[in-house]
PyMOL Python script that loads the backbone (N, CA, C, O; Angstrom):
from pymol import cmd

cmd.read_pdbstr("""\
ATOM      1  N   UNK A   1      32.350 119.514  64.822  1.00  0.00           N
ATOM      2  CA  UNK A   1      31.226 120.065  64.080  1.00  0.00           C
ATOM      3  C   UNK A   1      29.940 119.309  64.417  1.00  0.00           C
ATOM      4  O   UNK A   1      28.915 119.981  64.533  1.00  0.00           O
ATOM      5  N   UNK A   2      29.884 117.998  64.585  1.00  0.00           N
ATOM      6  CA  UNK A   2      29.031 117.729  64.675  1.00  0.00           C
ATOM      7  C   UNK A   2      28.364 117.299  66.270  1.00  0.00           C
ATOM      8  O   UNK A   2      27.187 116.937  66.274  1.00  0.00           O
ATOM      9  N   UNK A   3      28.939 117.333  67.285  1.00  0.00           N
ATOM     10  CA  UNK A   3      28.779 117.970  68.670  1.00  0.00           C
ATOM     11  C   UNK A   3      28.432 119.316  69.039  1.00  0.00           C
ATOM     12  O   UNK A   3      27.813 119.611  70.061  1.00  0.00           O
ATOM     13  N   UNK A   4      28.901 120.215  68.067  1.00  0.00           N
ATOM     14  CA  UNK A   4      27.877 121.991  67.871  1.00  0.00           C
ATOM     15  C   UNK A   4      26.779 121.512  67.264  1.00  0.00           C
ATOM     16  O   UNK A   4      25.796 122.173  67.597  1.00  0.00           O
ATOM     17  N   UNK A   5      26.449 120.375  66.281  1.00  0.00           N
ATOM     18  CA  UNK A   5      25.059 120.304  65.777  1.00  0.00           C
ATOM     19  C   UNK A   5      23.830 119.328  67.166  1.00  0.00           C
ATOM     20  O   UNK A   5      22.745 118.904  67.565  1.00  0.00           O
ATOM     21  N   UNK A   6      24.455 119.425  67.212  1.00  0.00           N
ATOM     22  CA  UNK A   6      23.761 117.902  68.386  1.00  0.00           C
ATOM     23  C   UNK A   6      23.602 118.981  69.426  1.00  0.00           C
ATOM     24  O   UNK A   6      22.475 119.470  69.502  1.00  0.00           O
ATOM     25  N   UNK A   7      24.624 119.485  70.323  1.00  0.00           N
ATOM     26  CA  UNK A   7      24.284 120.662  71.110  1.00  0.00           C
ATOM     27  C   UNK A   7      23.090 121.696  70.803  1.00  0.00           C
ATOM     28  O   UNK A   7      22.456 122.049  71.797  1.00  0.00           O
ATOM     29  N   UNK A   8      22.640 122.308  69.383  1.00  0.00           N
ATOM     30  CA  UNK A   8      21.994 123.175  69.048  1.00  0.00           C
ATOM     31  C   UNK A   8      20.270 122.081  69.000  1.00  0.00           C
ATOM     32  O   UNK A   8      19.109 122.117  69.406  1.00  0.00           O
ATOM     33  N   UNK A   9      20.939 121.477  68.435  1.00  0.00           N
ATOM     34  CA  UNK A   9      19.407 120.471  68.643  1.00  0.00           C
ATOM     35  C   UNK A   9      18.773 120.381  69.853  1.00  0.00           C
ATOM     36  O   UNK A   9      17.563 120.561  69.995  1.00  0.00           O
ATOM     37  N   UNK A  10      19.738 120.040  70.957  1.00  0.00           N
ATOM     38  CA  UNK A  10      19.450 119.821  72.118  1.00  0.00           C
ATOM     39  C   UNK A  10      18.859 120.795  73.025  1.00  0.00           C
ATOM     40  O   UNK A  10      17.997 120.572  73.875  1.00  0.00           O
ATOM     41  N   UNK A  11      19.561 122.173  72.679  1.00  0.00           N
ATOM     42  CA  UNK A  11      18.872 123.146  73.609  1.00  0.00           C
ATOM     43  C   UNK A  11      17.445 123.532  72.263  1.00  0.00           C
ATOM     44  O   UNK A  11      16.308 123.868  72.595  1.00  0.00           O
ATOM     45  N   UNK A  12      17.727 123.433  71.377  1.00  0.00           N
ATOM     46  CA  UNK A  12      15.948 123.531  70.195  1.00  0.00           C
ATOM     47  C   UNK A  12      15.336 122.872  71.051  1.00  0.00           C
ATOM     48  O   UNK A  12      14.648 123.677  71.679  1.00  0.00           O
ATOM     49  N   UNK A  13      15.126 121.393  71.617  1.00  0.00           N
ATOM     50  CA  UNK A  13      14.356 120.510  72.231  1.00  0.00           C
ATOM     51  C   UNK A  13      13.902 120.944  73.450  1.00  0.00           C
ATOM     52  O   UNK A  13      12.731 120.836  73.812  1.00  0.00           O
ATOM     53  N   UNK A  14      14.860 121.470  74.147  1.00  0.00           N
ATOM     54  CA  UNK A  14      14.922 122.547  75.543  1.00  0.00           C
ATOM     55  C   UNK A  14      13.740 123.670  75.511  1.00  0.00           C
ATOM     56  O   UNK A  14      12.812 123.922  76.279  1.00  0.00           O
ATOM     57  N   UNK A  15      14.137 124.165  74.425  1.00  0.00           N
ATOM     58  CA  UNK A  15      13.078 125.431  74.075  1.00  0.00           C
ATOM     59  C   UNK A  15      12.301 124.952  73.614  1.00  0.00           C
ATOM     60  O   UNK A  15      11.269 125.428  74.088  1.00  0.00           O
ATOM     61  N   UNK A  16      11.991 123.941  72.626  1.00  0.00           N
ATOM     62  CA  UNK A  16      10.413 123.552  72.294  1.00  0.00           C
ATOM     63  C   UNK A  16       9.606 123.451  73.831  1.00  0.00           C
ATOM     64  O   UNK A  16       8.651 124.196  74.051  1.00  0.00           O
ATOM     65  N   UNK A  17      10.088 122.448  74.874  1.00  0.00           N
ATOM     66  CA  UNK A  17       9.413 121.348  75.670  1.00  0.00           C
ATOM     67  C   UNK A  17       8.931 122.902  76.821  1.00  0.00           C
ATOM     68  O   UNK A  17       7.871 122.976  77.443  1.00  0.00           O
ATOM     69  N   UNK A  18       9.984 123.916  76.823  1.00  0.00           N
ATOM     70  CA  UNK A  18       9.795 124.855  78.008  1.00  0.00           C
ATOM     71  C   UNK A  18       8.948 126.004  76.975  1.00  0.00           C
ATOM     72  O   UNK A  18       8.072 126.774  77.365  1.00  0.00           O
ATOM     73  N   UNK A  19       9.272 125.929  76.098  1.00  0.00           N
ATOM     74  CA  UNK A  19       7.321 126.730  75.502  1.00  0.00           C
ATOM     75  C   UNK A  19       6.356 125.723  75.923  1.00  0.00           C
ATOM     76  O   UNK A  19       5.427 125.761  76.730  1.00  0.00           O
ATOM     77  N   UNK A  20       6.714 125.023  75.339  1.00  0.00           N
ATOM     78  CA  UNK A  20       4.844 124.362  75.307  1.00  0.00           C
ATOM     79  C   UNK A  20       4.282 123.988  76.703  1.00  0.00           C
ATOM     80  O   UNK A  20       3.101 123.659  76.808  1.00  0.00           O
ATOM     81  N   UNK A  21       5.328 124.044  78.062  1.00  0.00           N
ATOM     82  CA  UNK A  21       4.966 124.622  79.143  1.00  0.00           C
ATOM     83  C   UNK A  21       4.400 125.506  79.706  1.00  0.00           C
ATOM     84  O   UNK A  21       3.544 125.488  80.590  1.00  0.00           O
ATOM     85  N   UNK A  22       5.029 126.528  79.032  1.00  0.00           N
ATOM     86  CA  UNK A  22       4.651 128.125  79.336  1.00  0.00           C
ATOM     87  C   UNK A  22       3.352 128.327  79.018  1.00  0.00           C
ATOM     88  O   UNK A  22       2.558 129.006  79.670  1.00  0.00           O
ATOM     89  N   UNK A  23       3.036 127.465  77.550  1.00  0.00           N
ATOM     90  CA  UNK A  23       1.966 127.830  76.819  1.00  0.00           C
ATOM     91  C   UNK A  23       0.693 126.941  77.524  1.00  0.00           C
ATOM     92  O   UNK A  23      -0.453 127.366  77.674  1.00  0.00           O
ATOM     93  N   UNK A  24       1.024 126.057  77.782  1.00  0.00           N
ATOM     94  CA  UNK A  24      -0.173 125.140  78.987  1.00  0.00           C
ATOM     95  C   UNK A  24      -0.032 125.597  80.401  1.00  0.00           C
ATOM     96  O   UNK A  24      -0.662 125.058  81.310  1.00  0.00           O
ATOM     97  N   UNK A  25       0.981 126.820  80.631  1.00  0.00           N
ATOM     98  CA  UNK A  25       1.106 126.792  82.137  1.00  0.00           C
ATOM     99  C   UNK A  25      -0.634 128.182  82.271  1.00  0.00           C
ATOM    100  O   UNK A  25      -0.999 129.003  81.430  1.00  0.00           O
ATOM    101  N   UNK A  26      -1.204 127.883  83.556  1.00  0.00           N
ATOM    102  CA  UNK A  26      -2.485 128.979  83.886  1.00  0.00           C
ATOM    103  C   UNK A  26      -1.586 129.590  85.044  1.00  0.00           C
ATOM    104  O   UNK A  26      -1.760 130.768  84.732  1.00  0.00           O
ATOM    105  N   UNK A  27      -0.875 129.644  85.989  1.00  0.00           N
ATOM    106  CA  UNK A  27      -0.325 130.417  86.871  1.00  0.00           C
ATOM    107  C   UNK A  27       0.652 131.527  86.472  1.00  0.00           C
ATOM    108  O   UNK A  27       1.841 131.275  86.272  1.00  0.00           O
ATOM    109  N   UNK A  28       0.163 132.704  86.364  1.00  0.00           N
ATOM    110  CA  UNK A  28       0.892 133.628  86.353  1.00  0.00           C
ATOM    111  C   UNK A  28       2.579 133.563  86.662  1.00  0.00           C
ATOM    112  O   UNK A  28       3.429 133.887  85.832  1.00  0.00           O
ATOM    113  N   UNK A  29       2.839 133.116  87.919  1.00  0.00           N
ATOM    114  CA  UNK A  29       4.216 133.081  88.967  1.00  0.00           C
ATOM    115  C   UNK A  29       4.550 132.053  87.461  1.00  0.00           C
ATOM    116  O   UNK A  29       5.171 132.585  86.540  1.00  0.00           O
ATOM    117  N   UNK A  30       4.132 130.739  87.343  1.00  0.00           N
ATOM    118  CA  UNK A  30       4.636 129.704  86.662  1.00  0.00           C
ATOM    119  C   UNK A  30       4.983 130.381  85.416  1.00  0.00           C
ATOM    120  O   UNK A  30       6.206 130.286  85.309  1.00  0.00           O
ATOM    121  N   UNK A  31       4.514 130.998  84.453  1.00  0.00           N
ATOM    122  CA  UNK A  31       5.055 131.825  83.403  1.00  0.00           C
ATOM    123  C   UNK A  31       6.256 132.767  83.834  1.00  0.00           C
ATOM    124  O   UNK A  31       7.435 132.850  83.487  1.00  0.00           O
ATOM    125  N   UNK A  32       5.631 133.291  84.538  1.00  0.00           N
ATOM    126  CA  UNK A  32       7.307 134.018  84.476  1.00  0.00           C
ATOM    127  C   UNK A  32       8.727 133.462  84.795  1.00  0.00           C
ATOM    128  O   UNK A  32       9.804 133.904  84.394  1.00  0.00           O
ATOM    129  N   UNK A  33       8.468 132.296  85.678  1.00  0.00           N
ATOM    130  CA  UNK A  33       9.491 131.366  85.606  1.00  0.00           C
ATOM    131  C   UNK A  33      10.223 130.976  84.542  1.00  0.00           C
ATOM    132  O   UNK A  33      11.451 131.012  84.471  1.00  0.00           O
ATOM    133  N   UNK A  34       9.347 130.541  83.581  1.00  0.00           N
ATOM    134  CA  UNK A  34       9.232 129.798  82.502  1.00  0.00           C
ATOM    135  C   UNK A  34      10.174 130.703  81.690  1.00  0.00           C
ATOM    136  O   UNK A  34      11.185 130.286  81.126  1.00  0.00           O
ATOM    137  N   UNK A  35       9.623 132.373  81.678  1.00  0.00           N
ATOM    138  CA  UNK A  35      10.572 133.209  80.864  1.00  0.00           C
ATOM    139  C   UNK A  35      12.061 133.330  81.206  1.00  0.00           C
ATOM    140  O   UNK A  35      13.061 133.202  80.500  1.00  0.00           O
ATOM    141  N   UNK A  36      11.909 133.605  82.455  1.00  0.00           N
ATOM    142  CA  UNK A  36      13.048 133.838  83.069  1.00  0.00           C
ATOM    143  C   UNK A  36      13.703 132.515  83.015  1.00  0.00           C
ATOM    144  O   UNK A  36      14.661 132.788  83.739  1.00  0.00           O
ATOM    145  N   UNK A  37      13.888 131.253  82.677  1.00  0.00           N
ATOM    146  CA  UNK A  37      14.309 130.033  82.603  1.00  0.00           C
ATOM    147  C   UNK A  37      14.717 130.000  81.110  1.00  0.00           C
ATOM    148  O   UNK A  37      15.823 129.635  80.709  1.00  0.00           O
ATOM    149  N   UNK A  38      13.932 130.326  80.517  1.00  0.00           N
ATOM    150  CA  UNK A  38      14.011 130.220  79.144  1.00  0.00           C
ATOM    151  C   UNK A  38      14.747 130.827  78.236  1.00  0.00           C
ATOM    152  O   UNK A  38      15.063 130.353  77.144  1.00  0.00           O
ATOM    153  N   UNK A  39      15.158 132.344  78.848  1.00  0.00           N
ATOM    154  CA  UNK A  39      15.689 133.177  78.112  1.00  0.00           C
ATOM    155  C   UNK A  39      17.063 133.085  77.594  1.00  0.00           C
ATOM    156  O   UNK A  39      17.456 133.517  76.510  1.00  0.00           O
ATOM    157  N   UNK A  40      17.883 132.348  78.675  1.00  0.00           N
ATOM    158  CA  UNK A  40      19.537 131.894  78.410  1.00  0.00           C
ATOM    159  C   UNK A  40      19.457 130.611  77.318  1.00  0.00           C
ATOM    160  O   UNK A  40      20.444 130.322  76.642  1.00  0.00           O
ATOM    161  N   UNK A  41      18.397 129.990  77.227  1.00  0.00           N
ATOM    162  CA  UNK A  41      18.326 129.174  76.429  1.00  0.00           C
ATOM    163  C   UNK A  41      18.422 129.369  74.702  1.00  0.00           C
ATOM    164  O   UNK A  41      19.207 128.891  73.883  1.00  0.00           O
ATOM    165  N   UNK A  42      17.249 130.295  74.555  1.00  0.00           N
ATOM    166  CA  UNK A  42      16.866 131.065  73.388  1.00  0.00           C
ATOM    167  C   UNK A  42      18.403 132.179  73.001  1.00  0.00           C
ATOM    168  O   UNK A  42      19.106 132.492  72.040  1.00  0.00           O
ATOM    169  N   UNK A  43      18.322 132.347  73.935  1.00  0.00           N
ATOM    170  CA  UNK A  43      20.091 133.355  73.370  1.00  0.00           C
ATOM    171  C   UNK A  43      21.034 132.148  73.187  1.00  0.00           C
ATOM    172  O   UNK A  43      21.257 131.908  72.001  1.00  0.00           O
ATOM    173  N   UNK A  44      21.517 131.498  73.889  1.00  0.00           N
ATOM    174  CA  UNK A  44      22.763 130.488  73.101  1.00  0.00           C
ATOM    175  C   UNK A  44      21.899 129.876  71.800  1.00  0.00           C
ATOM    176  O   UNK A  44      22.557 129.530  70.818  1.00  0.00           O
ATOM    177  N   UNK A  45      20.616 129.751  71.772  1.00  0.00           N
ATOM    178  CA  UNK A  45      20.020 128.872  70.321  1.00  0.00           C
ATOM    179  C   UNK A  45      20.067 130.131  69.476  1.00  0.00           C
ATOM    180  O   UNK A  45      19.549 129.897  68.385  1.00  0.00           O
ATOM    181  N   UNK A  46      20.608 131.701  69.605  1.00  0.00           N
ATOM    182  CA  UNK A  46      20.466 132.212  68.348  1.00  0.00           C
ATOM    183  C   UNK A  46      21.967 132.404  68.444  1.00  0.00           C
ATOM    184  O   UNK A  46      22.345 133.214  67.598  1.00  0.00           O
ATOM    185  N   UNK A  47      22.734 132.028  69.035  1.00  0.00           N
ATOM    186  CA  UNK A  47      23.884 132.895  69.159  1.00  0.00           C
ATOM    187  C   UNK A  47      24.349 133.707  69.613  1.00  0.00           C
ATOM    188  O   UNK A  47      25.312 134.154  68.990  1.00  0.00           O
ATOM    189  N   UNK A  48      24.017 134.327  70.807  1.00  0.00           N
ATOM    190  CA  UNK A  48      23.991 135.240  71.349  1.00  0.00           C
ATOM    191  C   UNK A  48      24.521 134.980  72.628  1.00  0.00           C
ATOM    192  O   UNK A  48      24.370 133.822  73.017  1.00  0.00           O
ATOM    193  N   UNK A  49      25.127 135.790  73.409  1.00  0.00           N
ATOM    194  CA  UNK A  49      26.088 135.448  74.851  1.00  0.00           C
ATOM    195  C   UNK A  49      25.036 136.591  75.797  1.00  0.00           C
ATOM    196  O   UNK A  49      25.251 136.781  76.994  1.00  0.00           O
TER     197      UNK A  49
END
""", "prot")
cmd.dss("prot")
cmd.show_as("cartoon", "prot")
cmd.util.cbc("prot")
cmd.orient("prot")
């Protein structure tokens, strides 16, 4: 239980640090990276496969 909590934290931290990338990134190409990087992240942090 508490290795699923530590895991969920960890990719939260994942997704904070790769927004606030996205959100300082000015290159177009670099955003969409960012989404496309990001998105497997945000689905295992809601639960989702």
């Amino acid at each position: 239980m508490m290795i699923t909590i530590l895991y969920y934290v960890l990719v939260a931290f994942v997704v904070f640090l790769m927004g606030w990338n996205l959100i300082k990134s000015k290159k177009w190409q670099e955003e969409v990276l960012y989404v496309i990087v990001l998105l497997p992240f945000l689905l295992r942090l809601l639960r989702l496969k």
